[in-house]
Residue frames as qw, qx, qy, qz and C-alpha x, y, z in Angstrom:
[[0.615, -0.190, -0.354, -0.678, 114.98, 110.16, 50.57],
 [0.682, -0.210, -0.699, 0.052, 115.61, 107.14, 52.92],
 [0.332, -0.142, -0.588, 0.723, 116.65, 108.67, 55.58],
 [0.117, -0.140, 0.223, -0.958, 113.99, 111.48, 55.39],
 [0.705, -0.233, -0.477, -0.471, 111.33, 108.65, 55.18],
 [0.635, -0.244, -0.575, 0.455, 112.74, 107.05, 58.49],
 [0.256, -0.025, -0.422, 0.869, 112.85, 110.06, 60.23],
 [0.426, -0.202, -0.352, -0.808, 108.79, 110.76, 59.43],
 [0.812, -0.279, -0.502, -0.104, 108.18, 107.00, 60.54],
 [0.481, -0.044, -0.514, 0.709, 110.44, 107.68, 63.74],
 [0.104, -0.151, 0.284, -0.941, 108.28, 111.03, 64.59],
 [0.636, -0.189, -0.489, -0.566, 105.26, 109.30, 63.56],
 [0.667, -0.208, -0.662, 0.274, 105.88, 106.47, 66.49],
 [0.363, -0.181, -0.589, 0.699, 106.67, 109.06, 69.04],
 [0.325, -0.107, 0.176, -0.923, 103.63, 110.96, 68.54],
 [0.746, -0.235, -0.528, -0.331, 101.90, 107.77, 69.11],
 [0.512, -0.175, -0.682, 0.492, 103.89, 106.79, 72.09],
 [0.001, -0.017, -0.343, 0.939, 103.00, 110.48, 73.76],
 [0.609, -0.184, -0.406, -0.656, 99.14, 110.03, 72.43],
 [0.802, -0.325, -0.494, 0.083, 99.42, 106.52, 75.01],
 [0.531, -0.068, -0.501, 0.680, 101.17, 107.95, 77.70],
 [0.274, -0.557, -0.521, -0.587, 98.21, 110.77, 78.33],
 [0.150, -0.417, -0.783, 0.436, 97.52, 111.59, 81.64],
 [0.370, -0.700, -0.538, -0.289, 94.01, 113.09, 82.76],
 [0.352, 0.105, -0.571, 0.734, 94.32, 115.53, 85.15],
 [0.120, 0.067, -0.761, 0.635, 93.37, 115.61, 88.41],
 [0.292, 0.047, 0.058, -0.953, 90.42, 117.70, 88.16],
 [0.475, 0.254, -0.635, -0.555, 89.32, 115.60, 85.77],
 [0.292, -0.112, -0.933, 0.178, 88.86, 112.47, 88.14],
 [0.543, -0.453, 0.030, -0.706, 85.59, 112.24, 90.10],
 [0.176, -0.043, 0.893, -0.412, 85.02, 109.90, 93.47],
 [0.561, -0.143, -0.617, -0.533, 82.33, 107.49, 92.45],
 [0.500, -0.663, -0.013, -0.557, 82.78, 106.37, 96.08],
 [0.254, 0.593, -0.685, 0.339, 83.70, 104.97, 98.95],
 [0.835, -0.411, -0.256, -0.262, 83.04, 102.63, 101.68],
 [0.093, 0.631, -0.721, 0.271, 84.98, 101.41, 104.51],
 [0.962, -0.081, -0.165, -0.203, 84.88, 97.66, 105.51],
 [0.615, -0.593, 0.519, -0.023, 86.78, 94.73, 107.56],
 [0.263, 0.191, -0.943, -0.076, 89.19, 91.70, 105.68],
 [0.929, 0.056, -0.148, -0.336, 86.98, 88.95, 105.36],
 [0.571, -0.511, 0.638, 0.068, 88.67, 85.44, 105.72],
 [0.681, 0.221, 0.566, 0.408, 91.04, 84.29, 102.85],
 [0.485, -0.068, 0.107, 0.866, 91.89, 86.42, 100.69],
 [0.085, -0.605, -0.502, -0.612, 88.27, 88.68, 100.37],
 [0.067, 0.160, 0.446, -0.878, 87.38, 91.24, 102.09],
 [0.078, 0.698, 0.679, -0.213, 83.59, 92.05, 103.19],
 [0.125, 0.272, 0.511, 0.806, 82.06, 94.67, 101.16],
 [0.319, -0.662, -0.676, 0.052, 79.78, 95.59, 104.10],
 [0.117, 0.689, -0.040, 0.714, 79.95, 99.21, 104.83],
 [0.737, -0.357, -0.515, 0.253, 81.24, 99.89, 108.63],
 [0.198, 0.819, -0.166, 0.513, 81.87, 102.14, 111.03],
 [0.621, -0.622, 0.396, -0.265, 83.04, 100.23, 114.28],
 [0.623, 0.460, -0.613, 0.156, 86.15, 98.19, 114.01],
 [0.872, -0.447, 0.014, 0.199, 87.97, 95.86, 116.93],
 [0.446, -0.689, 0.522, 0.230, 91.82, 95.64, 117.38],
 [0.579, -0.162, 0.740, 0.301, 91.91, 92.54, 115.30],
 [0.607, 0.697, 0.327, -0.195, 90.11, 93.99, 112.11],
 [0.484, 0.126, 0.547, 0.672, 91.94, 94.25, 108.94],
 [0.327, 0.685, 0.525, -0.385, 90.74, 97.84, 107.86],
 [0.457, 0.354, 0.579, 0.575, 89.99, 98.18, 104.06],
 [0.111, 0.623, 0.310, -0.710, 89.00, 101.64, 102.61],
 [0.469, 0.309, 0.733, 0.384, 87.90, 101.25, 99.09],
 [0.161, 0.690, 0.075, -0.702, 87.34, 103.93, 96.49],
 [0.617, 0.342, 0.664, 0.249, 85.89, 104.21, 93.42],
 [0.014, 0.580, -0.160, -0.799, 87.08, 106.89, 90.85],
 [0.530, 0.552, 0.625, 0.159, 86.06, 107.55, 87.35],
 [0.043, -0.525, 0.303, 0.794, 86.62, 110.04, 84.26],
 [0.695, 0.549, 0.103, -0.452, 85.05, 110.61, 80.92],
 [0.507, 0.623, -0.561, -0.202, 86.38, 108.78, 77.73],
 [0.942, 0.220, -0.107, -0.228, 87.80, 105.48, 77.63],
 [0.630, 0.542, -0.367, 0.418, 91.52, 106.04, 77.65],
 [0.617, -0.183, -0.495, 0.584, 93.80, 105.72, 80.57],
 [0.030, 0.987, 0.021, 0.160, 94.04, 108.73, 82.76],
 [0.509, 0.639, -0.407, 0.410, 97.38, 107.87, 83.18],
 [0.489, 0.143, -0.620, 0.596, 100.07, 107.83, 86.30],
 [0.395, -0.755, 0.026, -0.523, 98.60, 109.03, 89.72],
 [0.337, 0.038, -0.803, 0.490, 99.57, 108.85, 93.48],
 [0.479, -0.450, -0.357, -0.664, 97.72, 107.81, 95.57],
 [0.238, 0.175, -0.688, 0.663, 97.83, 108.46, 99.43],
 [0.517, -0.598, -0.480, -0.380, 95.97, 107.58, 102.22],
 [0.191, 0.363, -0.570, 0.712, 96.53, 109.09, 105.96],
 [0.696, -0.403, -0.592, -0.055, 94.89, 107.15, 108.78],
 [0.055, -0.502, 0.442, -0.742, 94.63, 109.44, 111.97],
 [0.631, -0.479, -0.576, 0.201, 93.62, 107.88, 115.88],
 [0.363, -0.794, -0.361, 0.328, 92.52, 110.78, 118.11],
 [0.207, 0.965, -0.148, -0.061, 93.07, 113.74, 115.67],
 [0.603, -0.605, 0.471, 0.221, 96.71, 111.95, 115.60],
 [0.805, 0.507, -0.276, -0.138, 98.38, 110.95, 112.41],
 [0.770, -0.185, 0.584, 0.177, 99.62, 107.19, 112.65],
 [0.603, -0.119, 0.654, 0.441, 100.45, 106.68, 109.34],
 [0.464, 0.737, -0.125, -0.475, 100.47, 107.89, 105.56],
 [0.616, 0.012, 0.724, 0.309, 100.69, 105.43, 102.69],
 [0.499, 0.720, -0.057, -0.479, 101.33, 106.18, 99.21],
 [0.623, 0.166, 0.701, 0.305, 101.28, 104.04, 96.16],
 [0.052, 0.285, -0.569, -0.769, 101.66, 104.72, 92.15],
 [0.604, 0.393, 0.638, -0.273, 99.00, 103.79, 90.05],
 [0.090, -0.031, -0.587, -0.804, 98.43, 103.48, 86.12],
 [0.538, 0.314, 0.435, -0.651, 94.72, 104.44, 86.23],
 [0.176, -0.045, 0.766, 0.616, 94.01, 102.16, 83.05],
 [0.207, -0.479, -0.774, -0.357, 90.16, 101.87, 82.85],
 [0.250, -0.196, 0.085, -0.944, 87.39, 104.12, 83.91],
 [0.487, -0.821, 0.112, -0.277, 85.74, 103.14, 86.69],
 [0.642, 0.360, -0.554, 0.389, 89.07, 102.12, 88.80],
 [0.877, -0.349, -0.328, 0.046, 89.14, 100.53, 92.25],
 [0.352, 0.486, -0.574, 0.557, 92.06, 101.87, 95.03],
 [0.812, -0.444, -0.369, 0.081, 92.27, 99.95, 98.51],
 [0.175, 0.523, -0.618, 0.559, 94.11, 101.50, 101.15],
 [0.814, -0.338, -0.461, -0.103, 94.23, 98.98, 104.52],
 [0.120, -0.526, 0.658, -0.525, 95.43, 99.50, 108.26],
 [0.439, -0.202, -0.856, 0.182, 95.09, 96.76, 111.38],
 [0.443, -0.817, -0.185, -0.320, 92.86, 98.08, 114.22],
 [0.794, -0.341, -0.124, 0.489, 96.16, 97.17, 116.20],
 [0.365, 0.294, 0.034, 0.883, 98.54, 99.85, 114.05],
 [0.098, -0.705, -0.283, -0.643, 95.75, 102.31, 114.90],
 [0.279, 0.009, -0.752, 0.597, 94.55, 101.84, 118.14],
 [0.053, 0.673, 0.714, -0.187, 91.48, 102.05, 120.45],
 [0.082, -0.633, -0.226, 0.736, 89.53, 105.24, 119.90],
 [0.528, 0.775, 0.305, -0.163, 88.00, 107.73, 117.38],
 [0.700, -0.239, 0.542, 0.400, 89.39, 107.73, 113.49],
 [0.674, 0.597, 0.327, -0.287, 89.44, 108.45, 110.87],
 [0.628, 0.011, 0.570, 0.530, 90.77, 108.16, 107.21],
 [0.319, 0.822, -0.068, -0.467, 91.64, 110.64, 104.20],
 [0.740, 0.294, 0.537, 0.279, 92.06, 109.69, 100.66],
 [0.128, 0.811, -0.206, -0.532, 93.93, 111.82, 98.25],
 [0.738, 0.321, 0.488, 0.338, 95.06, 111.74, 94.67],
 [0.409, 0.623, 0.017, 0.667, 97.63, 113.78, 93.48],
 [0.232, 0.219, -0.263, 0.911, 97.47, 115.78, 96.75],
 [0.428, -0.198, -0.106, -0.875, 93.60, 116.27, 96.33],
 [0.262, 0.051, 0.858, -0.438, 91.69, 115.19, 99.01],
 [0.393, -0.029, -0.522, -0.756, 88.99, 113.32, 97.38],
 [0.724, -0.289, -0.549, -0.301, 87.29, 111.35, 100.65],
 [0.015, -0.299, 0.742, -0.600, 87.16, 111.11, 104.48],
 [0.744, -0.248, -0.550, -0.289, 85.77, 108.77, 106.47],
 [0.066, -0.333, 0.807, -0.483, 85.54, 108.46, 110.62],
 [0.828, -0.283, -0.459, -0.155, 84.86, 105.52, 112.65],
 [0.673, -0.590, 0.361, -0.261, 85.59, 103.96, 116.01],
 [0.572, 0.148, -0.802, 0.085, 88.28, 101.34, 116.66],
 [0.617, -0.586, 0.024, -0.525, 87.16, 99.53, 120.02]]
């Protein structure tokens, strides 16, 4: 009887742990939006929507995602690829626990890394492109 009362409370727990561990998929996520903006000085960045950058700009690309319900949507990656003259310079990808619903991701190049000339930036999640954005470094 003990043991079969432990081994209830043991399944019991791990269909809680799998109940929190949830992910939301993909589909599921919507782009609440985006903006693309310079570093500020100290550690904020301007919130000013931009599409002409310098060399020395710090550039921020900020999205805002969302999903129904309340509950994590769990683990995503999330990759951004930053092209200069139809070129891809770089691809960055980061983990995320999406915990809360709306949820904030920042992906940032220098106008240096890039270089002069026309840009632009894609935002993906899970794979799924969910945002592009060209501009001008000068």
């Amino acid at each position: 009887m003990l043991i079969r009362r432990a081994l209830v409370c043991l399944l019991g727990t791990y269909a809680l742990l799998l109940a929190g561990c949830t992910t939301i998929p993909v589909d599921e996520i919507k782009l609440k939006g985006s903006l693309l903006t310079a570093g500020g000085d100290g550690p904020r960045y301007k919130r000013v929507p931009q599409t002409t950058f310098t060399e020395a700009d710090l550039i921020i690309f900020v999205s805002s995602v969302e999903w129904a319900g309340t509950e994590s949507a769990g683990s995503h990656e999330a990759k951004w690829k930053w092209f200069n003259n139809d070129r891809l310079v770089t691809t960055v990808e980061r983990h995320y626990n999406f915990y809360t619903s709306p949820f904030e991701l920042f992906g940032h190049i220098t106008g240096l890394s890039l270089g002069k000339g026309e840009s632009r930036v894609e935002f993906y999640i899970d794979d799924k492109l969910f945002s592009q954005q060209p501009f001008v470094v000068e």
